[in-house]
N, C-alpha and C positions, 0 to 999 in steps of 0.2 A: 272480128268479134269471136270469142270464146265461150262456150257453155258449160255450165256445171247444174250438178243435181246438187239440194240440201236438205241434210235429213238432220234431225233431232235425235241426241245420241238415248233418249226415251221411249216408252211403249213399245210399240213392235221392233223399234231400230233396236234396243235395246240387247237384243239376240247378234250377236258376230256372227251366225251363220247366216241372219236372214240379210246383215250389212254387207254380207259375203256375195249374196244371190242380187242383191239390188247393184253391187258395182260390176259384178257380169255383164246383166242388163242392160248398164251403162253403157258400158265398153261398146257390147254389142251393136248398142244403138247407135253409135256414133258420140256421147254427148264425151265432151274432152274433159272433166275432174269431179269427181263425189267430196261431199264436203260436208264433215258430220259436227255438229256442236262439242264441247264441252262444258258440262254442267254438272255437277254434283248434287245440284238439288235445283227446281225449278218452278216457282210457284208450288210453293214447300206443301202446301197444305190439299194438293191434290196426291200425293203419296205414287207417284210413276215410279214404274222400275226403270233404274239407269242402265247405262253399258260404260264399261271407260273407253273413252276413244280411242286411245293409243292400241288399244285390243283388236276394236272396233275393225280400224282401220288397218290392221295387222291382217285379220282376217281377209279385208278388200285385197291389199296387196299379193296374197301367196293365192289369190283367185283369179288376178287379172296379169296385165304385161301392156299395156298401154297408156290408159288413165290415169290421171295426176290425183292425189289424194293430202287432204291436207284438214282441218278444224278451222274452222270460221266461227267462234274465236276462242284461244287458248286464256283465260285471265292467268296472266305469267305471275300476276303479284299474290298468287295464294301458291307458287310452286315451288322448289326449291331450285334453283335453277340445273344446278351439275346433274338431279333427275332428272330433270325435261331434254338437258340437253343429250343423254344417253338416251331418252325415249324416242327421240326426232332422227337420233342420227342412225339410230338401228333400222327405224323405220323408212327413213332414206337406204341404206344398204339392201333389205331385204328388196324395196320395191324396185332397183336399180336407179335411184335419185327421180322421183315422182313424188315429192315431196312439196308441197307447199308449205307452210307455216302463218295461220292465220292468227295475229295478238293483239290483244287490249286490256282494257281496265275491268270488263267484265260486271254481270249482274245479272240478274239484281245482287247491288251489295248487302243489302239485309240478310240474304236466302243464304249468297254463294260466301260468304265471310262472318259477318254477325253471327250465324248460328254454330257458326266452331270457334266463336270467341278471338276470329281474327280483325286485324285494324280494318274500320271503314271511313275512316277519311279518305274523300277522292285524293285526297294531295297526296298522303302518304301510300296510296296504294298507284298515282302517276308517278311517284318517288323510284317506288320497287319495281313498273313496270320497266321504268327507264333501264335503273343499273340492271334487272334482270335480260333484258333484252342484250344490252353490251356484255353481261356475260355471257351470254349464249355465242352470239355473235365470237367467242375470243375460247370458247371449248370447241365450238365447230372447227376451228380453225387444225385442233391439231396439233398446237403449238403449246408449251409454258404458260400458265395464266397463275399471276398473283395481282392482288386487288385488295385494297382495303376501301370500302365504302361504307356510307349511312346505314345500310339494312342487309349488305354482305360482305364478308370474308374469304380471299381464297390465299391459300399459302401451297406455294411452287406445287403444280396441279396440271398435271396433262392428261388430257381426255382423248382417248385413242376406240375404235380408230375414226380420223376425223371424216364428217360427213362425204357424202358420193360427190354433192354437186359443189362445185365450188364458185365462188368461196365460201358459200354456206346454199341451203335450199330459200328461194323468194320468202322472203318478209312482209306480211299485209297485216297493214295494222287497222284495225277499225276504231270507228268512234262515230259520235253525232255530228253533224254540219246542220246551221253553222258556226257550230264550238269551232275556234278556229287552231288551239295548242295539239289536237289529236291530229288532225289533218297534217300542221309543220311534224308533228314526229314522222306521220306516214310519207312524208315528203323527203325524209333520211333515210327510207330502206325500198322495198319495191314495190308496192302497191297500196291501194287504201280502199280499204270496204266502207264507204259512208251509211248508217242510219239517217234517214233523215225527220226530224221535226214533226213535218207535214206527211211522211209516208210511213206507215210502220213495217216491220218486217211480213213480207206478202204482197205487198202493194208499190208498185211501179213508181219510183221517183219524178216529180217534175222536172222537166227537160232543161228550165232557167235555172234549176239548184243545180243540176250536174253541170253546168256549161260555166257557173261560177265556182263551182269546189275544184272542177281541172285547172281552170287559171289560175286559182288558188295557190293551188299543190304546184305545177308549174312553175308559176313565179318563185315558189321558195327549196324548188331542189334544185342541185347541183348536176345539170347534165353532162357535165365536163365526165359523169361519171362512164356514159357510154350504154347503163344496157335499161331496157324496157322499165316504163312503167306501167305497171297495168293500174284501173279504176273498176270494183266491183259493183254493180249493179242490179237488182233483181226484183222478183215478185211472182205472179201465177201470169205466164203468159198466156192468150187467145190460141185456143184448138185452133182456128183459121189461120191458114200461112200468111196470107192477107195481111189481117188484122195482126197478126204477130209482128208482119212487116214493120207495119205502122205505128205500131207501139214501140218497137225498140228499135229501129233503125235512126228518128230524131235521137237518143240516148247514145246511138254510136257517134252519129255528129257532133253529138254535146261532150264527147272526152272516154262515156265510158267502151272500155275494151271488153269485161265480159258480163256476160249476163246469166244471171244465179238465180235457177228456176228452185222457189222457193212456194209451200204450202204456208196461207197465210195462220198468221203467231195466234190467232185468236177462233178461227174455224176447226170444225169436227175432224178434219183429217188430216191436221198436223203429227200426229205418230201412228200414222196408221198404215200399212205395207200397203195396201190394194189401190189404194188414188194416185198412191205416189208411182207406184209402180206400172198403173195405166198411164201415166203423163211421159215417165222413161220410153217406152215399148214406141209411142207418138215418134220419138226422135226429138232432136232439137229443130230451134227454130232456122229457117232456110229465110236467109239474108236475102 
């Protein structure tokens, strides 16, 4: 089992210097990846200051040497892909491939797309998430990329220089369960952050939904491929090692591999440095 810290790339996070001090922390503490949203606007009409993560996280990286850093979640279908893919792979370079890449469909769609007059049909924006992912997937490479698709274009295009890790940095795709089309994508790259239903962001998933989203996802990827899947997992864990035990230890048995110490989506200290930053200093939870 693996841990990670998530912060909101808003309110206090909003500062690179102060996302800079909180991935120190991390480090320090032992906990293994920081993992900051991307959001343009977020529940619009509260008016927070943003940060862009790619900065955000720039910041974390020329602060640390250890910890893995990545967005949980990147909405690929409002980005243009050949940016993102120079964004991720710099970012990969700088941090010496500590890169994860966490992608989906993203939302709210009204906030994060409606308000700049982009498409919000989920189809059409599961349309762009797809071919953007494959292209990224094919700039990291390194290699020549031409492509004509639905919603992009590329003519004879090499993206240099190509990512640290190869053959690109881990792929996590999130979505809800038990929508089952997000889950089969995340089942084609390397890990899958599930929302669930019944648990919202903050709050601990039931042990029988993860036990049936790994069979899930199991059943429909291809192991032949050889390397790790990971299942992302999280919420506010128990200050008690105990009690921590006991909460996520059933969630290891049930599939998932790490657990994403998360401030829940709806209480007072969701962007706020000092809660979050006493729960880092704690350490992670001791399996």
């Amino acid at each position: 089992m693996h841990f990670s810290i998530n912060i909101p790339n808003f309110g206090d996070f909003a500062d690179a210097r102060t996302v800079a001090s909180v991935a120190v922390a991390a480090e320090r503490a032992g906990w293994d990846a920081l993992f900051v949203w991307d959001h343009i606007v977020h529940r619009k009409q509260l008016r927070r200051t943003f940060g862009d993560p790619w900065m955000l996280l720039t910041a974390a990286a020329l602060a640390t040497s250890r910890i893995r850093l990545g967005t949980l979640i990147t909405p690929v279908a409002r980005r243009r892909p050949q940016q993102l893919a120079r964004q991720v792979a710099t970012l990969d370079a700088l941090s010496g491939g500590r890169v994860i890449f966490g992608a989906g469909l993203g939302a709210p769609i009204d906030d994060e797309f409606g308000s700049f007059g982009e498409p919000t049909d989920p189809v059409v924006l599961a349309e762009r998430l797809d071919e953007g992912l494959d292209l990224l997937r094919r700039y990291w490479s390194g290699e020549p990329v031409n492509h004509e698709g639905a919603h992009f274009q590329v003519r004879d295009v090499t993206l240099l220089p190509a990512t640290v890790q190869r053959p690109h940095p881990p792929v996590w795709i999130a979505g809800y369960w038990p929508r089952q089309r997000p889950m089969r994508r995340a089942a084609r790259w390397d890990g899958a952050v599930p929302l669930f239903a019944s648990a919202t962001h903050g709050e601990p998933p039931p042990v029988e939904e993860v036990r049936d989203l790994a069979a899930f996802v199991h059943r429909h990827r291809d192991d032949s491929r050889g390397t790790p899947f990971e299942i992302v997992v999280g919420g506010v864990s128990p200050a008690d090692p105990a009690k921590a035990r006991d909460l996520i230890g059933p969630l290891a048995d049930a599939g998932a591999t790490w657990w994403d110490e998360r401030q829940h989506i709806r209480g007072d200290d969701l962007d706020k440095l000092g809660p979050v930053m006493r729960r880092i200093e704690q350490g992670p939870p001791v399996m």
